[in-house]
NUTIZA-704326 format. One record per residue (C-alpha): residue number from 0; residue in three letters; chain; x, y, z. Coordinates in steps of 0.1 Angstrom, whole numbers, plus 2048, in hexadecimal, padded with zeros to 3 digits. Layout:
<pakols>
<pos->NUM; code->ALA; unit->A; xx->X; yy->Y; zz->Z>
...
</pakols>
This chain:
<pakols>
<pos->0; code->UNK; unit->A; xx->800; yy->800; zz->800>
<pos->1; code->UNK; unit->A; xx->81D; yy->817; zz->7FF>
<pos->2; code->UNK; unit->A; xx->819; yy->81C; zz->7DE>
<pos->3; code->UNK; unit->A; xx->7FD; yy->836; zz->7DF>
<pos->4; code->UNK; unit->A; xx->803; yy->85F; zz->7E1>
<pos->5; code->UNK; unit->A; xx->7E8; yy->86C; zz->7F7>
<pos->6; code->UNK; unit->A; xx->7E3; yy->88F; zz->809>
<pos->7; code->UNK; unit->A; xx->7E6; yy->898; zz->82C>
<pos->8; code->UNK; unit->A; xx->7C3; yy->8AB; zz->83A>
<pos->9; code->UNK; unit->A; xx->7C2; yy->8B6; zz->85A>
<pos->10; code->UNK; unit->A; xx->79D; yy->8AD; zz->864>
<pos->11; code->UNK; unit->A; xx->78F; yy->8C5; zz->880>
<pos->12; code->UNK; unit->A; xx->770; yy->8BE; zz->892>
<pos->13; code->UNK; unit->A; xx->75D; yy->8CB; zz->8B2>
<pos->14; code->UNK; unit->A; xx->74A; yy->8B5; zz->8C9>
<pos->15; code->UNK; unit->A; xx->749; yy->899; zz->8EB>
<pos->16; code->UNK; unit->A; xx->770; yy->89B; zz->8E6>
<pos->17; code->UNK; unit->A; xx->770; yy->8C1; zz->8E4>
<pos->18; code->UNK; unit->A; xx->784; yy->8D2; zz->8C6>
<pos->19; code->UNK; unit->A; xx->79B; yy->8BB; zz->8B1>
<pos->20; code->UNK; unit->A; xx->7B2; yy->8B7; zz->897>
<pos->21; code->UNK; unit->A; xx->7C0; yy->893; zz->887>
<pos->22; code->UNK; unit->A; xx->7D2; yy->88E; zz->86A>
<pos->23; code->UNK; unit->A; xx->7C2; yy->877; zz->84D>
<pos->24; code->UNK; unit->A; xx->7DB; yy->86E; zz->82F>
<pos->25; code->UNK; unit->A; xx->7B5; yy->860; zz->820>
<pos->26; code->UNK; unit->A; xx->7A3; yy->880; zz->818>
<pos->27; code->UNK; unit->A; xx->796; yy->880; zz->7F2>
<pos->28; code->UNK; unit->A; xx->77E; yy->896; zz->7DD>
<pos->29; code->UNK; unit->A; xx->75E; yy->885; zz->7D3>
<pos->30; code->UNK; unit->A; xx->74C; yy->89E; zz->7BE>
<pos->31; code->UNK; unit->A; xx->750; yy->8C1; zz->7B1>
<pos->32; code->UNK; unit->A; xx->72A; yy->8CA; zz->7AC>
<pos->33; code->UNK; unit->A; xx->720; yy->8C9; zz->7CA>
<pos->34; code->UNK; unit->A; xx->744; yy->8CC; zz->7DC>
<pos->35; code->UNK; unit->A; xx->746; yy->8AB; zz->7EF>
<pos->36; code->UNK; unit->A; xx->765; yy->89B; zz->800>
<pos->37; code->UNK; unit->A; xx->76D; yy->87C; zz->814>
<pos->38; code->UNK; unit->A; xx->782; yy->86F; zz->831>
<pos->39; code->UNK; unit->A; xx->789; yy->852; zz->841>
<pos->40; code->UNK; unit->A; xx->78C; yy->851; zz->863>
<pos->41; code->UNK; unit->A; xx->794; yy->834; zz->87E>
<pos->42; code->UNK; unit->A; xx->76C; yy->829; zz->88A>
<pos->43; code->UNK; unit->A; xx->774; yy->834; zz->8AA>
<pos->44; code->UNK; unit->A; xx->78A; yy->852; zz->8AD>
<pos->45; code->UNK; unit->A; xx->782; yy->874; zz->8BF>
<pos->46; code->UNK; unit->A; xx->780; yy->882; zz->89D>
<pos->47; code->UNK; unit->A; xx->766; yy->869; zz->88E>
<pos->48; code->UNK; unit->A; xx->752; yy->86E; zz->8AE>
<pos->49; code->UNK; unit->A; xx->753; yy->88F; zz->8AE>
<pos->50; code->UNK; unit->A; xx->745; yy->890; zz->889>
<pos->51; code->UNK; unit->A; xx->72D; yy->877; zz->896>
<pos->52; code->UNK; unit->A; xx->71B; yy->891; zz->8B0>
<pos->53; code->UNK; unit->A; xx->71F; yy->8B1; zz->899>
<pos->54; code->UNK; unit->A; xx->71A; yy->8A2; zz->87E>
<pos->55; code->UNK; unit->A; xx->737; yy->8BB; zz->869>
<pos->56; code->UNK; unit->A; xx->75C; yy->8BD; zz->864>
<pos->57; code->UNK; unit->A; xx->778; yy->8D7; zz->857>
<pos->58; code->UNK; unit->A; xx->795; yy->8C5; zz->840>
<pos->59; code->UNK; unit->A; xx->7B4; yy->8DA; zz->83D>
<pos->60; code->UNK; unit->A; xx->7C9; yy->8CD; zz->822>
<pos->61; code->UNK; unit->A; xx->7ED; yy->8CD; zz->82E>
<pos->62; code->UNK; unit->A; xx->807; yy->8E8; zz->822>
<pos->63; code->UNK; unit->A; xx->82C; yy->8DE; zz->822>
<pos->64; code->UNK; unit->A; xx->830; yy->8F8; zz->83C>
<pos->65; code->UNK; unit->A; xx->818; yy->8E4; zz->856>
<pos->66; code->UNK; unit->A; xx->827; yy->8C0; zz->857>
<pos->67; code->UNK; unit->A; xx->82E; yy->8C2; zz->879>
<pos->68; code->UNK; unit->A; xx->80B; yy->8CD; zz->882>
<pos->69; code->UNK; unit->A; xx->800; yy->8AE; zz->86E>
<pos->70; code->UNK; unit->A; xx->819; yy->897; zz->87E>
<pos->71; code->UNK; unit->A; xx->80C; yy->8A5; zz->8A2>
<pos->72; code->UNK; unit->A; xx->7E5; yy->89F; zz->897>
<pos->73; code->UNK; unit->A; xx->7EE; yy->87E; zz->88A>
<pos->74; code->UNK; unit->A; xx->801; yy->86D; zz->8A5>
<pos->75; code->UNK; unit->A; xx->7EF; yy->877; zz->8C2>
<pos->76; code->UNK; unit->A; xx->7C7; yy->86F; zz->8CB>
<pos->77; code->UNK; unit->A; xx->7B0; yy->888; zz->8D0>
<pos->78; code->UNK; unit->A; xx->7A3; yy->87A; zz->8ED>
<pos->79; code->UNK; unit->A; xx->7C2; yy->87A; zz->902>
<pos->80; code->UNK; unit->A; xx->7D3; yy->897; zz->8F7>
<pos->81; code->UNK; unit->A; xx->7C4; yy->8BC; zz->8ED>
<pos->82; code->UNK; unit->A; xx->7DA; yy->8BB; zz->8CB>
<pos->83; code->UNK; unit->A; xx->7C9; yy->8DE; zz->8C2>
<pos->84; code->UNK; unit->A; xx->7D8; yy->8EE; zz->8E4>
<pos->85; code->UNK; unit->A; xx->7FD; yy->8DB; zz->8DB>
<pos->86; code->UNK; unit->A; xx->7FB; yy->8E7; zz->8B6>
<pos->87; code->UNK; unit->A; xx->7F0; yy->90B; zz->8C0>
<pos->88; code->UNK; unit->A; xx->811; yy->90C; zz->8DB>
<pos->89; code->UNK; unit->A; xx->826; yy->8FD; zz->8BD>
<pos->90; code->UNK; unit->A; xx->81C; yy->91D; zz->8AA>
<pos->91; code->UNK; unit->A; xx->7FF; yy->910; zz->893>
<pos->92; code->UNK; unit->A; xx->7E2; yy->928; zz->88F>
<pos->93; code->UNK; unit->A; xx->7C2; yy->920; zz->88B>
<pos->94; code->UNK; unit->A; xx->79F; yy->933; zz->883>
<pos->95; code->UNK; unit->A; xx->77B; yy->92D; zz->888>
<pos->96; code->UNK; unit->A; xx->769; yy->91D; zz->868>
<pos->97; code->UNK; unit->A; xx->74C; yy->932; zz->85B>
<pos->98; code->UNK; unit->A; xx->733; yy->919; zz->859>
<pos->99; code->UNK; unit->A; xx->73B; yy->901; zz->870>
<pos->100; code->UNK; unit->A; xx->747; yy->902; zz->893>
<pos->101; code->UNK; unit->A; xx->769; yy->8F2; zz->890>
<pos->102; code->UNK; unit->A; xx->788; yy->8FD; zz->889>
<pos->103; code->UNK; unit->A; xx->79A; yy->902; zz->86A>
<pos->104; code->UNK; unit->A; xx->7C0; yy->903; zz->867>
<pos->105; code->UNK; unit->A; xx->7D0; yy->927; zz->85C>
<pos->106; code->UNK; unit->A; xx->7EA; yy->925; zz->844>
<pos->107; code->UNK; unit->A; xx->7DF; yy->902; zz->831>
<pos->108; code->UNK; unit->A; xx->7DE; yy->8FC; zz->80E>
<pos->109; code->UNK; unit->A; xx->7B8; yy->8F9; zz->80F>
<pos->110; code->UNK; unit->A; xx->79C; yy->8F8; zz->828>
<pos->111; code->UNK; unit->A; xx->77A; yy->8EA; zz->826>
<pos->112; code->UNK; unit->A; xx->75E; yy->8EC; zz->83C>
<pos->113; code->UNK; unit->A; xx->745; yy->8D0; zz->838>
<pos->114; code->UNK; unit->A; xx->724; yy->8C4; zz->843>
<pos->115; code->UNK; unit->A; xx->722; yy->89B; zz->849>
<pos->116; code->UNK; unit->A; xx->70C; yy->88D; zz->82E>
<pos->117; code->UNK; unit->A; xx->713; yy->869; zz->82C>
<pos->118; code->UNK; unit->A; xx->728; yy->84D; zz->847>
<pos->119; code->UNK; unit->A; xx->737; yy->830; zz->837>
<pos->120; code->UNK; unit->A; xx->747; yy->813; zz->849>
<pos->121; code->UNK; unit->A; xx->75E; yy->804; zz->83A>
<pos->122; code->UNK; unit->A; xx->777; yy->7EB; zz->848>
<pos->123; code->UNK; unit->A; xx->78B; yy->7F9; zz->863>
<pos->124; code->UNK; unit->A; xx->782; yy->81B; zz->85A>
<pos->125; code->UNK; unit->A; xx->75F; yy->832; zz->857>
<pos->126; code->UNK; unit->A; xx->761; yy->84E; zz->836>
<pos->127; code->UNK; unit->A; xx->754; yy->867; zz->840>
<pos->128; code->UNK; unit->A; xx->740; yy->878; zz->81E>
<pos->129; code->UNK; unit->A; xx->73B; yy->89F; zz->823>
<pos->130; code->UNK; unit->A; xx->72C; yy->8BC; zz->812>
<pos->131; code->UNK; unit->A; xx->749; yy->8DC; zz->80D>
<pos->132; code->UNK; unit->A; xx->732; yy->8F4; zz->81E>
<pos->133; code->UNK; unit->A; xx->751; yy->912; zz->81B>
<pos->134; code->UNK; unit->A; xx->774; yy->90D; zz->809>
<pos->135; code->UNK; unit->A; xx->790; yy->926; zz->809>
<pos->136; code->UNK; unit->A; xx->7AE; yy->91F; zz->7F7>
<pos->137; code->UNK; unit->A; xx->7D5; yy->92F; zz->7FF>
<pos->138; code->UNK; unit->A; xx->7F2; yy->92D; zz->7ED>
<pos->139; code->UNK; unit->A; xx->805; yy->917; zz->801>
<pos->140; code->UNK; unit->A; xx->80F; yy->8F6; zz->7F2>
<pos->141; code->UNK; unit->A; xx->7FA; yy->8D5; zz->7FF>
<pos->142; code->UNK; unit->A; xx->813; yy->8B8; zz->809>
<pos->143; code->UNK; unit->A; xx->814; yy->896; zz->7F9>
<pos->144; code->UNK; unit->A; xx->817; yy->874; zz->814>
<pos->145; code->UNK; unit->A; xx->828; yy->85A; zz->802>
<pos->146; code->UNK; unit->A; xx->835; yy->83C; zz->813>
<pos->147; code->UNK; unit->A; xx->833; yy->849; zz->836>
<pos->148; code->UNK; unit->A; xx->847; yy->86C; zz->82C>
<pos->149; code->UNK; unit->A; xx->839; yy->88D; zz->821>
<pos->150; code->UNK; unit->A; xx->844; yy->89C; zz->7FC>
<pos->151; code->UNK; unit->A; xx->842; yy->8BB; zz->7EE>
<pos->152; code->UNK; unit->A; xx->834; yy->8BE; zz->7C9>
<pos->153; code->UNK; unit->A; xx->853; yy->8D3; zz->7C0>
<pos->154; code->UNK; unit->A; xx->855; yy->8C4; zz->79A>
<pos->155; code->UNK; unit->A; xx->836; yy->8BD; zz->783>
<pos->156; code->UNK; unit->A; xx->837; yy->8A9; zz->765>
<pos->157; code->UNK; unit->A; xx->82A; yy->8B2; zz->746>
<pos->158; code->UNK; unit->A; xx->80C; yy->8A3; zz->734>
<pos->159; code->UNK; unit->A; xx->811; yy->897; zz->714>
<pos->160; code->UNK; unit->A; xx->814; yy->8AE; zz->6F7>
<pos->161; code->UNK; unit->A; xx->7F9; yy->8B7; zz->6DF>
<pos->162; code->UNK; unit->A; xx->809; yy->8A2; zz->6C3>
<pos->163; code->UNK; unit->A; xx->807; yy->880; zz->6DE>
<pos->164; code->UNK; unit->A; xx->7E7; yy->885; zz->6E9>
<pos->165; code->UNK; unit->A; xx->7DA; yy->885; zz->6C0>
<pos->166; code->UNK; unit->A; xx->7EC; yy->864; zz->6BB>
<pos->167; code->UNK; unit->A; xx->7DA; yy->85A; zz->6DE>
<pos->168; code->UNK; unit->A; xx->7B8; yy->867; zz->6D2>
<pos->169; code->UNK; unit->A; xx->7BF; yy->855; zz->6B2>
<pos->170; code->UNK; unit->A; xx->7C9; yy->832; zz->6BD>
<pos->171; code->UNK; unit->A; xx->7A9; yy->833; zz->6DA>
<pos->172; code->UNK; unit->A; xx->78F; yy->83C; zz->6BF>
<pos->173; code->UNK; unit->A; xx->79D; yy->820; zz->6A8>
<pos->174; code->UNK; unit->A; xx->790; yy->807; zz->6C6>
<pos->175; code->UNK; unit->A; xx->770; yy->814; zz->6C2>
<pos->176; code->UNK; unit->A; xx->759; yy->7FC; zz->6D3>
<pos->177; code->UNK; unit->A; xx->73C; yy->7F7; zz->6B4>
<pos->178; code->UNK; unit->A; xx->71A; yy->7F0; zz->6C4>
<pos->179; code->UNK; unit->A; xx->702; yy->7E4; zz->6B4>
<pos->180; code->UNK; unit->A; xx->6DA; yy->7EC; zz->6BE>
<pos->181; code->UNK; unit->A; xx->6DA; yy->7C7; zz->6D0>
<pos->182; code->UNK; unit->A; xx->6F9; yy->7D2; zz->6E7>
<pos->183; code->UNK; unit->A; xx->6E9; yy->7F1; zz->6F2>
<pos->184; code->UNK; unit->A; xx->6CC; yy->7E5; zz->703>
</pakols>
């Protein structure tokens, strides 16, 4: 499972366990119209009970200025420690969310407020399915996770050129799948 590039989010919720941050390395955009995300979260962490009771959530998608924050809200449980109090002492800032009552994270590469919409449990994890209620985007860049280290995306690679993709489009539409009226219904 190393394989796979993922993001780091910094999910913040309010509830029984009082304000909270965790890191999530599984948080993934589901739709654009309407704005809808997912994470998955351990069934019974402070964060997914939290969500639970309040039924909404804040994702802050990690910048490659905040790894520390998200090695502090991943490695420590919400219902032992107050990770917001440790991460504000360790100099992260945080602000109230505008249509929910978490927090968000100042200074991520994106933040999203979001209202609870649909629980899935799934294995040894629940997704969590939410509407973006709010979303604010900065210009700080969001941090890759990739085999248990964090990466900048420092060097992008280009798509193939113009003249490619016309030998591409070319060769696909010569595989032209031919139905016939008794294969279409």
């Amino acid at each position: 499972m190393e394989k796979f590039v993922t993001n780091v989010g910094l999910i913040t919720s309010d509830g029984p366990h009082g304000h909270n941050v965790m890191a999530a390395e599984w948080t993934h955009m589901l739709s654009y119209k309407p704005g809808m995300i997912c994470v998955a979260i351990g069934h019974d962490k402070a964060t997914a009970n939290n969500i639970r009771a309040t039924k909404e959530f804040g994702v802050s998608l990690t910048s490659v200025a905040q790894t520390s924050a998200a090695s502090v809200a991943g490695n420590y449980s919400g219902k032992e420690h107050n990770k917001i109090n440790a991460l504000k002492e360790l100099g992260v800032r945080f602000y109230g969310g505008k249509k929910i009552k978490a927090l968000m994270v100042s200074g991520a590469a994106a933040n999203l407020e979001c209202r609870l919409v649909k629980e899935i449990v799934l294995g040894d994890h629940t997704l969590f399915v939410g509407k973006i209620l709010n979303a604010s985007a900065g210009g700080a860049e969001p941090v890759a996770y990739h085999s248990g280290k964090y990466w900048a995306l420092t060097r992008g690679i280009k798509k193939p050129t113009e003249t490619a993709r016309k030998t591409m489009r070319g060769i696909v539409e010569k595989h032209k799948k031919r139905l016939n009226s008794d294969a279409r219904e």
